[in-house]
C-alpha positions as CSV (number, residue, x, y, z in Angstrom):
1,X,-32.3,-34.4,4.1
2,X,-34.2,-30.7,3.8
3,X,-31.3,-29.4,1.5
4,X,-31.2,-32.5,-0.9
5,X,-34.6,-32.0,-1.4
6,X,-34.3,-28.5,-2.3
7,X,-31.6,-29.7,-4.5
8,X,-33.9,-31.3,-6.1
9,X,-36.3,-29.6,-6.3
10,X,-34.0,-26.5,-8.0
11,X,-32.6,-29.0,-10.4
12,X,-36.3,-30.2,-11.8
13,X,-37.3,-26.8,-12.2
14,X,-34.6,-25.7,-14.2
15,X,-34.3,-28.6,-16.4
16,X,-37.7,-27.7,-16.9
17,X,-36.9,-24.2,-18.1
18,X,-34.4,-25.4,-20.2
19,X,-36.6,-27.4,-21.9
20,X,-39.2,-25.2,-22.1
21,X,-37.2,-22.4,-23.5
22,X,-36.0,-25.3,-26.0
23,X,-39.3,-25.9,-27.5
24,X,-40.5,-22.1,-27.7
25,X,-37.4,-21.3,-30.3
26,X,-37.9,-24.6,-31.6
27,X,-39.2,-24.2,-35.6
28,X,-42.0,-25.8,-37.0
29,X,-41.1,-29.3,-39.0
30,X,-43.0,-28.2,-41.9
31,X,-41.0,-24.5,-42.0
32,X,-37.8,-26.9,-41.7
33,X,-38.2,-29.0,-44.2
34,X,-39.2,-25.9,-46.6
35,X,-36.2,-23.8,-46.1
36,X,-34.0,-27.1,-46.4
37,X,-35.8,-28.0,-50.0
38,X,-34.7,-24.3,-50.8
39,X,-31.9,-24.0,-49.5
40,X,-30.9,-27.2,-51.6
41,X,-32.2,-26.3,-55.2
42,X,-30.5,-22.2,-54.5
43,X,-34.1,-21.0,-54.1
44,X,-34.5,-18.1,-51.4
45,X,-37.5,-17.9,-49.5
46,X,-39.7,-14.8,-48.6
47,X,-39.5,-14.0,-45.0
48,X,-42.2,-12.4,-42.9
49,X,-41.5,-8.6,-44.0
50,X,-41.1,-9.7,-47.6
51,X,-37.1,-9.8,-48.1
52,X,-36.0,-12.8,-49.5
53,X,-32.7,-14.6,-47.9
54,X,-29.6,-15.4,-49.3
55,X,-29.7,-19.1,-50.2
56,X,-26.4,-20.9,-49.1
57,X,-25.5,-24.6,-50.2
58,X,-25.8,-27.0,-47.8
59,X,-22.8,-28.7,-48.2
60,X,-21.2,-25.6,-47.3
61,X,-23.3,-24.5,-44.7
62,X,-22.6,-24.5,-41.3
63,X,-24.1,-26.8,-38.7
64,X,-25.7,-24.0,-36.7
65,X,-27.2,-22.4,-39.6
66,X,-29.7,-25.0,-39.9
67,X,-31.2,-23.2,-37.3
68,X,-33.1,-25.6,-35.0
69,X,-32.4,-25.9,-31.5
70,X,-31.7,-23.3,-28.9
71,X,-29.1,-25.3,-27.0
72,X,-27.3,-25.2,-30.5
73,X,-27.6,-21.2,-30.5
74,X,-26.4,-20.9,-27.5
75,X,-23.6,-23.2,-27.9
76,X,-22.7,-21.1,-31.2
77,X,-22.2,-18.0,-29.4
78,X,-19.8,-20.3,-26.5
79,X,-17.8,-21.6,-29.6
80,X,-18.0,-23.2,-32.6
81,X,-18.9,-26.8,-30.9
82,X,-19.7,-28.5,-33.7
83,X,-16.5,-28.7,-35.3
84,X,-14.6,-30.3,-32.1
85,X,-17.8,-32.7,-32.5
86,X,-16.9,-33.3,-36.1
87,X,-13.1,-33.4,-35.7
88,X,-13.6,-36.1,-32.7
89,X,-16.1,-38.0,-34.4
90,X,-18.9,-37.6,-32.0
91,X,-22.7,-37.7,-33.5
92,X,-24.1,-35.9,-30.7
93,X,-26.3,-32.7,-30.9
94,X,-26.0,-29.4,-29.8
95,X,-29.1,-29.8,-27.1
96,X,-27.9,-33.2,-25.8
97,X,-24.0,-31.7,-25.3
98,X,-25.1,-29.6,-23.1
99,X,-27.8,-31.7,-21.4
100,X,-24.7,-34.0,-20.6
101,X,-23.1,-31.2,-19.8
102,X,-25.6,-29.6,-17.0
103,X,-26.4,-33.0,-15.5
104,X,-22.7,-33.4,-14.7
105,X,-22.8,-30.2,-13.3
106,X,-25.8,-30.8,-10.8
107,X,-23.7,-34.3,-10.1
108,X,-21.0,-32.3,-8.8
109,X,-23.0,-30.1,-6.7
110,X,-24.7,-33.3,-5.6
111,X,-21.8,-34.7,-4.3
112,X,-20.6,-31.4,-2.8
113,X,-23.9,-32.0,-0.8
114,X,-23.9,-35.4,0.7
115,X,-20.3,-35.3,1.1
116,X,-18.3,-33.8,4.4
117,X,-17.0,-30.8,2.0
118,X,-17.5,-27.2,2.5
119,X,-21.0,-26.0,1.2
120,X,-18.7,-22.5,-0.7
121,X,-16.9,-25.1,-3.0
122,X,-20.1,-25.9,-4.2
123,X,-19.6,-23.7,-7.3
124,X,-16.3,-25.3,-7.9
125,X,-17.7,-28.9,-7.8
126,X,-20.5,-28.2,-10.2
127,X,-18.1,-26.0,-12.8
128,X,-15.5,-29.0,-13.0
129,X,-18.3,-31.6,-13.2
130,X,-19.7,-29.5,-15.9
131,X,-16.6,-29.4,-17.9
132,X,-15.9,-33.1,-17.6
133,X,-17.3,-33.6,-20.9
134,X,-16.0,-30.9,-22.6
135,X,-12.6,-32.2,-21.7
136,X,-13.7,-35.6,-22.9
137,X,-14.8,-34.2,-26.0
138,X,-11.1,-32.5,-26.4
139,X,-9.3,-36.0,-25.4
140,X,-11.6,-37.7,-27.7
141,X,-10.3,-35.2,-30.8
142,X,-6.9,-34.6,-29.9
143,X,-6.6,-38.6,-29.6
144,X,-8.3,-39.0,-33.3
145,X,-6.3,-36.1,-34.9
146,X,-3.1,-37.9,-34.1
147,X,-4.3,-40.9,-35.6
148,X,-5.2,-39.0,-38.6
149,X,-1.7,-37.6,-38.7
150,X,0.0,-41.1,-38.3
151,X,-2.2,-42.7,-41.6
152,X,-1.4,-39.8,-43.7
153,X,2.2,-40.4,-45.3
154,X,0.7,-44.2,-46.3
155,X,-2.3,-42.2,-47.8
156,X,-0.5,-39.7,-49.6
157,X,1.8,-42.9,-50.7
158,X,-2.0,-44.3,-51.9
159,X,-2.6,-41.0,-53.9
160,X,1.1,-41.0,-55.7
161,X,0.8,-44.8,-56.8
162,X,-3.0,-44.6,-58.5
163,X,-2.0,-41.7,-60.0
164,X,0.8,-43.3,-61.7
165,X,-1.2,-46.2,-61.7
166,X,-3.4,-43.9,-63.9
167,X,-6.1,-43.0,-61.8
168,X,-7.5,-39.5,-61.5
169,X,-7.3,-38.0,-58.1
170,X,-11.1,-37.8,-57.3
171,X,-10.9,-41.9,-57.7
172,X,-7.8,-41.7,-55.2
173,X,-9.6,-40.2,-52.8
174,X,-12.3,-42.9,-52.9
175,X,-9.5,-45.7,-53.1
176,X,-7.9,-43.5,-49.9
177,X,-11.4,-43.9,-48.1
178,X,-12.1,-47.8,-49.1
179,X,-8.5,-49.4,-48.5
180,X,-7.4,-46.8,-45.2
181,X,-9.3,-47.1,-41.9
182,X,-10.9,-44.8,-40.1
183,X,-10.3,-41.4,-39.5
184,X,-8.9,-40.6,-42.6
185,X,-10.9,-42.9,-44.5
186,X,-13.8,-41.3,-44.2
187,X,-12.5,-37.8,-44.0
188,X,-11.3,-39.0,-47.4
189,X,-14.7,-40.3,-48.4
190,X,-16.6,-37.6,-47.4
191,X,-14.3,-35.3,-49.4
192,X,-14.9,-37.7,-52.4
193,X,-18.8,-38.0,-52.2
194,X,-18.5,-33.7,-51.8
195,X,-17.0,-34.2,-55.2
196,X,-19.8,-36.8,-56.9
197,X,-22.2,-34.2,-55.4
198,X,-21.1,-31.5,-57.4
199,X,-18.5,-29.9,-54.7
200,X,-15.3,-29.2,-56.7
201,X,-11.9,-30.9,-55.6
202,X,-10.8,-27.0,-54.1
203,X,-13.8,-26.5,-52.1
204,X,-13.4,-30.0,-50.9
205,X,-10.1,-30.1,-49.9
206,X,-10.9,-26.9,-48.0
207,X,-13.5,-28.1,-45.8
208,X,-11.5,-31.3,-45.0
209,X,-9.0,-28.7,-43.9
210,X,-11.1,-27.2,-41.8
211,X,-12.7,-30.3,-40.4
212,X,-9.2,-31.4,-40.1
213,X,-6.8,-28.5,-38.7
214,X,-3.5,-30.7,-39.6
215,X,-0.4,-29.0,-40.8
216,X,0.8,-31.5,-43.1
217,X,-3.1,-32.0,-44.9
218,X,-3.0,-28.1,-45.3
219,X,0.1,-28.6,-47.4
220,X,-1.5,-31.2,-49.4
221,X,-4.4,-29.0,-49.9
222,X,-2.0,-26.3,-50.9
223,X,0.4,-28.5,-53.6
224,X,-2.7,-30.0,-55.3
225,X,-4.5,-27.0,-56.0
226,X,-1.2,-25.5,-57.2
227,X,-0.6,-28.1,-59.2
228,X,-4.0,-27.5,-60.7
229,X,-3.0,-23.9,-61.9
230,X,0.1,-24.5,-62.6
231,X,0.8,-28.1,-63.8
232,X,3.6,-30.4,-63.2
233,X,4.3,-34.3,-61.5
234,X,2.0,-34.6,-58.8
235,X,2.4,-38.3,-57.8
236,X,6.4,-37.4,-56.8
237,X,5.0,-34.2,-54.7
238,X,3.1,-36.7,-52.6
239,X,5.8,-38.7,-52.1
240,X,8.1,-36.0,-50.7
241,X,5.1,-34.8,-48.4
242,X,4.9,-38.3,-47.3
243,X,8.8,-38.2,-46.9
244,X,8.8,-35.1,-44.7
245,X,6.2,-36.0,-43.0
246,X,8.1,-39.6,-41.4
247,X,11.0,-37.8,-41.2
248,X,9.0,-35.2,-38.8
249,X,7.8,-38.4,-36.8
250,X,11.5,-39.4,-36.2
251,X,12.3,-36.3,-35.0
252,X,9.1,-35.6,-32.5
253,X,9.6,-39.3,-30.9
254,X,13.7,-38.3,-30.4
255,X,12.4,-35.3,-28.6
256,X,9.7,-37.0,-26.6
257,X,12.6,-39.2,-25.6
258,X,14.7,-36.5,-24.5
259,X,12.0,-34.9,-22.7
260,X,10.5,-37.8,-21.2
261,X,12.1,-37.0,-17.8
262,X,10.7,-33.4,-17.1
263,X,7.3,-34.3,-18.4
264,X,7.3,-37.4,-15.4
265,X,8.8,-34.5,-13.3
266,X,6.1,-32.6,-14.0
267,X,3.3,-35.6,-13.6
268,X,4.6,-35.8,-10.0
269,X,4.8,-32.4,-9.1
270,X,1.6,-31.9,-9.7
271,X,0.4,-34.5,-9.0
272,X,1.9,-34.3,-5.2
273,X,-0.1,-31.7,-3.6
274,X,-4.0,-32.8,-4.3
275,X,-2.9,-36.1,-3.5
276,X,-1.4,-35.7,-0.2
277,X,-4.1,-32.9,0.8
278,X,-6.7,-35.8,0.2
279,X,-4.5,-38.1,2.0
280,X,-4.6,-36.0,4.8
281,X,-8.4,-35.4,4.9
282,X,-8.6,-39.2,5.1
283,X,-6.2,-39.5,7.7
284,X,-7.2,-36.7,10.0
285,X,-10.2,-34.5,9.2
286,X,-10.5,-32.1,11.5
287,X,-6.5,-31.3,10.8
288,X,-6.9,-30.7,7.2
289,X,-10.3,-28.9,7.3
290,X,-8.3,-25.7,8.9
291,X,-7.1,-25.1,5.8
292,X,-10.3,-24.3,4.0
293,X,-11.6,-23.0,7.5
294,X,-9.6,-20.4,8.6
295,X,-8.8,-17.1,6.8
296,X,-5.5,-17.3,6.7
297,X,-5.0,-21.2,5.0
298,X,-7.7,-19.9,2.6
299,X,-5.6,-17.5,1.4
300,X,-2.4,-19.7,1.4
301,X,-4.3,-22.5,-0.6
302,X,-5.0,-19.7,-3.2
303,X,-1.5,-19.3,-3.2
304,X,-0.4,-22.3,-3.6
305,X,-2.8,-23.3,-6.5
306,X,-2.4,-20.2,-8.6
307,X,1.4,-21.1,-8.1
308,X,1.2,-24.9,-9.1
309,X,-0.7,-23.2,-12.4
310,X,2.6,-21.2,-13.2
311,X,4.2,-24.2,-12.4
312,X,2.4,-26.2,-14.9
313,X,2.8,-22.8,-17.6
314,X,6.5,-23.4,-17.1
315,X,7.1,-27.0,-17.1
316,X,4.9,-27.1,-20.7
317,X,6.9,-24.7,-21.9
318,X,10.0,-26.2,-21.5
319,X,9.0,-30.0,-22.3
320,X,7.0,-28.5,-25.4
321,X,9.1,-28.5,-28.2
322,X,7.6,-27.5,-31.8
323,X,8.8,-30.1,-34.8
């Protein structure tokens, strides 16, 4: 009972921290709002020593430049988390992320604790409870990016026939955004309000492209603004996009048939060895425990798991053909 209190009672206190580290770089609301107002109308405000700041739109500024919370700093300097929140449609803030993040964490090394595990694998515990989220977060975008992929050859299709329809391409992209579900409706309609805004079409297609790293939608990006230099039929450019891009989609599902038997080889393979060691501590305890208790099955359980990583390396490697 003594160390789950202390568990605890190390937990409380650093949340605490956290939090109180939080609210000392946290801004005034007033300074907030004032830099916001100037940032919008391209005014620069005076800082402390007297030099005035650049002032960036904020249409095109980043998330983290807004400057607020110090989860979201340190987040920033991890990796650019807010565009894996924006490409997986996740309205979460920096500060909350990683709150989610470190009580997962302290979950793991909780359960270390009141379960019959060795107290060293405590670290490990809390580290893959901690990225549980993160790999949620991944899941989540990888999962919406395909979707987006799969709707774009009927949007481009969308594009080709208001154009010839007579529409401009600005309105396309708000017919895209109304008559398409989601993701690449609003992707679409957020490029399209960029342009009622004042954003032009270039500097909206580009974010999208960023917001969206998709081959296909960077060739898009790349055919309309050529076509904007140097003129031509736009509406049967789309529709040979849209061609190549089903074509592609026959061709990636004939190789994931082909390769459907080593991926499953794979599944099991690596799937075999955690589930038989669990298995075993089930079984017999005491039998299994050696491993992890003596010197020797340490070092052969390193082994074994730096090997089933190779393993893994290999198999992708093989399965993973590029279309």
């Amino acid at each position: 009972m003594l160390p789950v209190i202390i568990f605890v009672s190390v937990a409380i206190g650093f949340a605490s921290l956290i939090g109180f580290v939080a609210l000392s770089f946290r801004p005034a609301e007033e300074n907030t709002a004032e830099d916001r107002l100037a940032v919008l109308t391209g005014v620069s405000r005076k800082s402390s020593g007297g030099q005035g700041e650049k002032g960036v739109s904020l249409l095109s500024a980043d998330t983290f430049d807004e400057g607020g919370a110090f989860a979201d700093q340190v987040l920033a300097k991890l990796g650019n988390i807010s565009y894996l929140m924006d490409q997986a449609d996740v309205s979460v803030s920096g500060s909350k992320f990683l709150t989610i993040c470190l009580m997962a964490g302290a979950a793991g090394a909780f359960i270390c604790i009141i379960t019959p595990v060795p107290v060293w694998l405590m670290p490990v515990f809390a580290l893959t409870a901690a990225a549980l989220p993160l790999v949620w977060l991944l899941l989540k975008r990888k999962k919406r990016m395909a979707k987006f992929n799969s709707q774009l050859p009927e949007a481009l299709e969308l594009l080709s026939r208001s154009l010839r329809a007579g529409h401009s391409l600005a309105s396309g992209f708000g017919l895209v955004a109304s008559e398409l579900h989601d993701p690449i409706g609003k992707e679409f309609g957020r490029a399209f309000e960029e342009q009622n805004l004042g954003v032009t079409l270039d500097e909206a297609l580009e974010d999208m492209t960023e917001r969206v790293p998709n081959m296909d939608l960077r060739f898009f990006a790349t055919a309309v603004m050529l076509q904007r230099q140097t003129g031509g039929d736009l509406a049967e450019i789309l529709d040979k996009i849209g061609t190549l891009i089903r074509e592609r989609f026959k061709l990636a599902g004939q190789i994931a048939a082909l390769t459907g038997e080593g991926r499953l080889s794979g599944i099991v393979l690596l799937a075999l060895p955690p589930v038989l060691m669990i298995t075993m501590l089930y079984l017999n305890y005491d039998y299994a425990m050696v491993l992890f208790r003596d010197p020797t099955g340490r070092k052969l359980m390193a082994g074994a798991i730096v090997m089933q990583l190779l393993g893994a390396l290999v198999i992708r490697k093989i399965i993973n053909v590029k279309v």
